[in-house]
N, C-alpha and C positions, 0 to 999 in steps of 0.2 A: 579571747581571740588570739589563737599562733602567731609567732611571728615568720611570716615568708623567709626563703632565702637572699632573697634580694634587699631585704630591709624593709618590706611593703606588710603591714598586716592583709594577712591574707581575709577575702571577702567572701568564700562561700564554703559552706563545707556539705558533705555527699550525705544523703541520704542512702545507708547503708538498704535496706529495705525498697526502695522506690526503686535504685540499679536493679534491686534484685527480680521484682516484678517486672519490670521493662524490659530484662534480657530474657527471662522466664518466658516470655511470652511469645519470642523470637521462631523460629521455624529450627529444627534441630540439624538440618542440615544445611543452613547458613552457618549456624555457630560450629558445627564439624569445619565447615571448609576453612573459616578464620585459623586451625590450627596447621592444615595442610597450607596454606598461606606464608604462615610465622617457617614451616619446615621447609617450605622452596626454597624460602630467602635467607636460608641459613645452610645452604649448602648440603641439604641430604640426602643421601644416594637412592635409600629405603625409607619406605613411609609403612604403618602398617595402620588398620583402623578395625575399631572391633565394635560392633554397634550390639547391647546386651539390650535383655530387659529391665535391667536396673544398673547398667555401666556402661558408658561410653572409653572406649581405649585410643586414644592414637602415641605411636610410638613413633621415631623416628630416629638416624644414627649420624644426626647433624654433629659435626667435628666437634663443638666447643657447646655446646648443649641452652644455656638459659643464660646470657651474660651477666645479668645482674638479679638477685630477688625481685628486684621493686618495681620489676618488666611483670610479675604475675599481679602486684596486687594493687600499683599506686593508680589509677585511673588517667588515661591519658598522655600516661606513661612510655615512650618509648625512643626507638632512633631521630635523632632530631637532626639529620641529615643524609635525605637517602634520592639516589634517583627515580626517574621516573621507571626503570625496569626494577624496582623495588617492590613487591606485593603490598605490604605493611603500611599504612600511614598517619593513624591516628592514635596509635596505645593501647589499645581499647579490645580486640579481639583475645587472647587469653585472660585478660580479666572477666569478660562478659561469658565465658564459657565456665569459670568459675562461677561466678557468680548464679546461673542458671542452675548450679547444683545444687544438691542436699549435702554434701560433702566433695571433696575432690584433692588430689593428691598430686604435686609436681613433680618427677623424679628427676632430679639430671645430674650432671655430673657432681658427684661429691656429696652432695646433698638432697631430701628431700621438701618440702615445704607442703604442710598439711593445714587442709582448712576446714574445722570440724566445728562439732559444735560448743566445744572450750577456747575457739578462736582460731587463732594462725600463728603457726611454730612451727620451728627448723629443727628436721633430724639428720645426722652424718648417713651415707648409706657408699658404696662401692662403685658404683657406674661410671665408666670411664669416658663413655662417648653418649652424644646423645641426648632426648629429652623423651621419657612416656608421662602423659598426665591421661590420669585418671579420673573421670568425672561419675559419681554417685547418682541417678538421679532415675525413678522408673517412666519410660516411654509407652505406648502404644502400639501396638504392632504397624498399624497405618503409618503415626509417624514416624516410624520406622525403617517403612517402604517408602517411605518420600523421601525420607533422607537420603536412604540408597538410590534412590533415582535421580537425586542430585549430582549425589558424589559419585557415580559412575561415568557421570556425561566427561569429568576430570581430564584434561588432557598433561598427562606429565611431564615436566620438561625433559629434555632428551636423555640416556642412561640412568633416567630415576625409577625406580620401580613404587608401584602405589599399589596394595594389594587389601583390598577393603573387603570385610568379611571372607576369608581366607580364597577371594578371586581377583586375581591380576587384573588389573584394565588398562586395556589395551586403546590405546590412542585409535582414533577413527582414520577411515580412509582420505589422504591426502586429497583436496582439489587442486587449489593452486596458494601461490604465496606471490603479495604483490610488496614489494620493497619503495621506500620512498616515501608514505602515504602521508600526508600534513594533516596531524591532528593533534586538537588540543588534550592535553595530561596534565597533570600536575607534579609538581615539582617540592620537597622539604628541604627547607632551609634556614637550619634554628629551629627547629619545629615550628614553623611557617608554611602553611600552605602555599604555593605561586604555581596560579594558570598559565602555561604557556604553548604553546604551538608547536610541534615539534615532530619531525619525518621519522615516520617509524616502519617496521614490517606489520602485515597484518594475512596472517594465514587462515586459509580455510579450507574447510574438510567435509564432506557426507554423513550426514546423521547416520545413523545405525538406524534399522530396522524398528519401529516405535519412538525413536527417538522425537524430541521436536527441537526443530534449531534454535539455536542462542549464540546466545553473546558473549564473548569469553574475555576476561581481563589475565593476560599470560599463563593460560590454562585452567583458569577456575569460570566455574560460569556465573555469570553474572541474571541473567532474565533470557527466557522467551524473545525471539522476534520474527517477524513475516519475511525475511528473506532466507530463500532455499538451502545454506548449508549454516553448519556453525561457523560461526567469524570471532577469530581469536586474534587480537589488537597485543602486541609485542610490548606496551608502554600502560600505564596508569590510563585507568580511564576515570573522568567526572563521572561522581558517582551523587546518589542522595546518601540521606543522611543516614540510613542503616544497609547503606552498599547493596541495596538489591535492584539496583535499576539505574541505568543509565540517562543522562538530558536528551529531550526529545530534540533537540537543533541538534546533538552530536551524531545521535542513531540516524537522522536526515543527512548529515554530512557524510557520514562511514559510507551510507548506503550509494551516495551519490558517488563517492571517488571510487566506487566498487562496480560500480556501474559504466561510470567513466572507462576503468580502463579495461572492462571484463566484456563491454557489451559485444563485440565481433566474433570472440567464441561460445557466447553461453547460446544454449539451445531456443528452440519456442517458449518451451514449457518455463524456463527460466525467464524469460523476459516476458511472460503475462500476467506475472504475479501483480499483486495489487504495490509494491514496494516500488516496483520502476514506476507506474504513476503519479506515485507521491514523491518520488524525485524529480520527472517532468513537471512536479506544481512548486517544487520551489528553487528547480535549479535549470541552468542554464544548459544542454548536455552540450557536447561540443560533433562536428560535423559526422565523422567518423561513429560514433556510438548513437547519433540518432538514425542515420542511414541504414546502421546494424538492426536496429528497434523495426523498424521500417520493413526492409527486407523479410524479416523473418517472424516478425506478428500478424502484418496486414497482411492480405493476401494478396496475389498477381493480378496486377491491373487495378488495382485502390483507388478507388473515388471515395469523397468524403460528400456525406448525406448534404441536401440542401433541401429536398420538397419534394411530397412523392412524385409529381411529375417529369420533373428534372429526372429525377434517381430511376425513373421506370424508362425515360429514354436512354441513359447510360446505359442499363443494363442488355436495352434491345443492341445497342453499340459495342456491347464483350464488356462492359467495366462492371468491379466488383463494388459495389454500393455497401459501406462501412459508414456507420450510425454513430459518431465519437460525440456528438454533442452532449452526451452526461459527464464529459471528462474535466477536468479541470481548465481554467479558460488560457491560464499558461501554458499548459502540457498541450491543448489543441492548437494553439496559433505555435508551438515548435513546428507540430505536424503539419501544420498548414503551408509552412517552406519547403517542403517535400512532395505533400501529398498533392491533389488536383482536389479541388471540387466536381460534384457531378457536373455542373451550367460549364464549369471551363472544357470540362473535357469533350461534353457535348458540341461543344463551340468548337473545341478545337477538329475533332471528327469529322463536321457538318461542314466546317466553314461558319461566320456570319449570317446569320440570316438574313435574307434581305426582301422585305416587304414592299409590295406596291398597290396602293391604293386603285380602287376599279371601282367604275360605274356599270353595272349589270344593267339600269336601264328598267323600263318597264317587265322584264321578266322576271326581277326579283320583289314587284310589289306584293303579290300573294305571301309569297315568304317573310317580304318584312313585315305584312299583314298579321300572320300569324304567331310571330315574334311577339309582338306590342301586346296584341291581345291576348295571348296565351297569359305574357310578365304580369299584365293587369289584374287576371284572374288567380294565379297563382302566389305572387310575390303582391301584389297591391301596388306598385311600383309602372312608373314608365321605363323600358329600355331601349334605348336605339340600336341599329345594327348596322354594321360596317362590313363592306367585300375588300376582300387583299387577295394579293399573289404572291405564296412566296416560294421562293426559288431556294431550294439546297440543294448537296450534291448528293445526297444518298434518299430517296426514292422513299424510304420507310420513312425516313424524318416529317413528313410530310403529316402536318397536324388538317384534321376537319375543322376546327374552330376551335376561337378561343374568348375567354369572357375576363372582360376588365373591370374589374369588379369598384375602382376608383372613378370610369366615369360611367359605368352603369349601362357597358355598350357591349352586345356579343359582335365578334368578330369571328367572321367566314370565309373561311380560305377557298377560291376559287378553284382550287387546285384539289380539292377535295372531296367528300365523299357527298356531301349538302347536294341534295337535287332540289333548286329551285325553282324548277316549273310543278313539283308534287310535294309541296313543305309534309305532308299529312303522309308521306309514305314512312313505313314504320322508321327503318333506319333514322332518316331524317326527324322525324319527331324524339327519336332517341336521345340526336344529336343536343335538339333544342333544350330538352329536357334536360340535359346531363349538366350542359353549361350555365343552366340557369341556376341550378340545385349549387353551383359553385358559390352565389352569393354568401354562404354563410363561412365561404373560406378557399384556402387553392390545395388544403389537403384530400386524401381521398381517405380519410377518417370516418369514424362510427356518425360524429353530426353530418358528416356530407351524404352518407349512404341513408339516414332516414330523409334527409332532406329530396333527395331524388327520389323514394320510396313516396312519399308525402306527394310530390308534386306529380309522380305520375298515377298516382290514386285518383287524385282531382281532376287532370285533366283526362282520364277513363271516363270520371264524372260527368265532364264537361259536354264528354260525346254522343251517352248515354241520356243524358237530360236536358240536356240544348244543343240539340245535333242544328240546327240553326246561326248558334254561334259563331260554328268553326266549320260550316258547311260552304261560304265564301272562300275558304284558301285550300279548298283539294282542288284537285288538276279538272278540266274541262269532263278527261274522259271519267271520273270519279263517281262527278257531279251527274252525266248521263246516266252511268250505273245505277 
């Protein structure tokens, strides 16, 4: 066992072979951009990237080229104090692109460092500026095009040219850039990682034509995500443990403070994406950017669903009847400080309604006749029935009855279309029929409409085989007929 520099025998040693499998196995244009990475953060104007069938090339004309050897080969090796607008943070990227080789060559200034298959040795060579490493290794065409697909999304830092398989790329079209933004980065100190919170820029731009947006960590892209452009974060972002993804609480935050302060300019289309949902479920939005949400998702005149009955009077009222109960129950009660329910708004149109109790007297016994016994024959069930008057101000409002299904009573609006001197005229039996079929609910759902289907089969039945039954509750003039 070595002894450490610190005076500590050292505890673990690499498995030369297992690095090499594990980086092997890496996507080819992760380990490309790990170099374009190492070349931002060292200052270089020119990048160039050559993807072969059996070479990878990136060169670059960084001022001071490879600072020390044991940055290509010691593992975990690297700047042990860098900020957070530093790419770089673990050692590990030019070693792991090594290592994924069959061979590969360091060039930079003064020297070259070759890693074959006699080992690793240092040759003198001329290059004055700069670092080209060259990697051995044969690719696929596929992986190939994936890599390219990667590294084109690239957004260069400003006056750097990056020219990948002898085509420039070109930075995407600007959206917007929002300054200030509090997010947590990380910070090296002693080679020490330290999470901290810290107000950065975070600029975004319009995918290119096939593109899919992502996530950018100071121009490299990091993953795929569901919101509409690419979002490129000016500082370190938490990463996992082979930098290809970001923590899902972070991508929740970014998207929420993006949301926060973008929501009064972004269009329709941008605020219906599934991404502002998921920031109404775990974030608070503030007045300003819900009222934006509002305005220009829901449509003119938004009532939020309660029952179809409700919602089909709203609609007869001009309100747009919107369905949100599959939303999250956070993101609906925001909306619910805004929006109206159908019942409110209907209330509010109508006025209150205001019921009053009537005795119709002996001209409603046939009808309540026919009530009881029809419920008998249909439902198996006794049901009572009650007469009201109600009074609103709009003329349509005006319900023919209504059935309570908790005390097992239809109620008959006075006011309405119920002719109780002839229960047996069509309308009216319609009526009966309709409200009693509600027992199995107050929806007007596929169970409601067989259940009316069902009960007026039977009582067709009823007419046809025991005209006797329900021959006591037609009108005088009926019974003559």
């Amino acid at each position: 066992m070595s002894q450490g520099r610190n005076g500590r025998s050292e505890w673990f040693e690499l498995s030369e072979e297992g690095w090499r499998r594990s980086n092997r196995a890496r996507p080819l244009g992760q380990l490309v951009r790990e170099a374009l990475q190492n070349a931002f953060d060292q200052r270089a104007r020119r990048v160039k990237v050559r993807l072969a069938e059996d070479e990878v090339r990136i060169e670059d004309d960084a001022p001071a080229g490879l600072a020390r050897d044991e940055f290509a080969f010691t593992v975990f090796l690297g700047e042990k104090d860098t900020p957070p607008t530093w790419r770089g943070r673990k050692g590990r990227g030019l070693k792991e692109m090594i290592a994924a080789s069959d061979r590969a060559e360091v060039e930079t200034v003064g020297r070259t460092l070759v890693f074959d298959s006699t080992g690793r040795h240092v040759k003198p060579n001329s290059r004055q500026v700069g670092t080209c490493l060259r990697l051995f290794r044969r690719t696929s065409a596929s992986e190939r095009e994936a890599a390219l697909q990667l590294l084109r999304l690239t957004i260069p830092p400003p006056h750097v040219e990056l020219v990948i398989n002898g085509r420039t790329v070109r930075p995407p079209r600007a959206k917007d850039s929002l300054e200030d933004c509090p997010l947590e980065t990380v910070e090296l100190h002693r080679g020490v990682e330290r999470y901290a919170e810290r107000a950065t820029r975070v600029d975004l731009y319009f995918p290119r034509p096939g593109e899919t947006p992502h996530l950018f960590e100071l121009g490299l892209p990091v993953e795929p995500h569901h919101l509409p452009w690419h979002v490129d974060v000016q500082q370190r972002i938490p990463l996992a443990a082979e930098r290809d993804a970001a923590r899902d609480a972070y991508k929740r935050t970014l998207a929420a403070i993006l949301l926060e302060s973008m929501a009064p300019g972004l269009s329709r289309q941008e605020l219906s994406g599934a991404w502002v949902t998921e920031v109404l479920a775990h974030f608070t939005l503030g007045q300003e950017a819900l009222e934006a949400y509002v305005a220009k998702v829901l449509p003119a005149r938004a009532v939020l669903s309660v029952g179809s009955r409700v919602d089909d009077r709203a609609r007869q009222l001009g309100a747009k009847v919107v369905d949100l109960r599959g939303m999250p129950l956070s993101a609906l009660e925001q909306l619910e400080t805004l929006v109206e329910s159908a019942d409110a708004y209907v209330e509010r149109m109508e006025g209150p309604p205001r019921d009053v109790l009537v005795q119709p007297g002996a001209r409603a016994e046939r009808f309540t006749g026919l009530v009881r016994c029809l419920s008998r024959e249909l439902t198996g069930r006794e049901v009572g029935v009650e007469f009201f008057e109600r009074k609103v101000r709009d003329p349509s409002a005006r319900v023919d009855a209504e059935y309570d299904r908790e005390r097992r009573i239809l109620r008959v609006n006075m006011r309405g279309q119920v002719r109780l001197d002839d229960p047996l005229e069509p309308g009216t039996l319609g009526i009966i029929l309709h409200e009693l079929a509600h027992e199995v609910g107050e929806e007007h759902d596929f169970a409601f409409i067989r259940q009316l289907e069902d009960f007026a089969g039977r009582a067709l039945r009823c007419l046809v085989d025991q005209p006797g039954l329900l021959a006591p509750y037609a009108s005088p003039k009926r019974r003559a007929g």
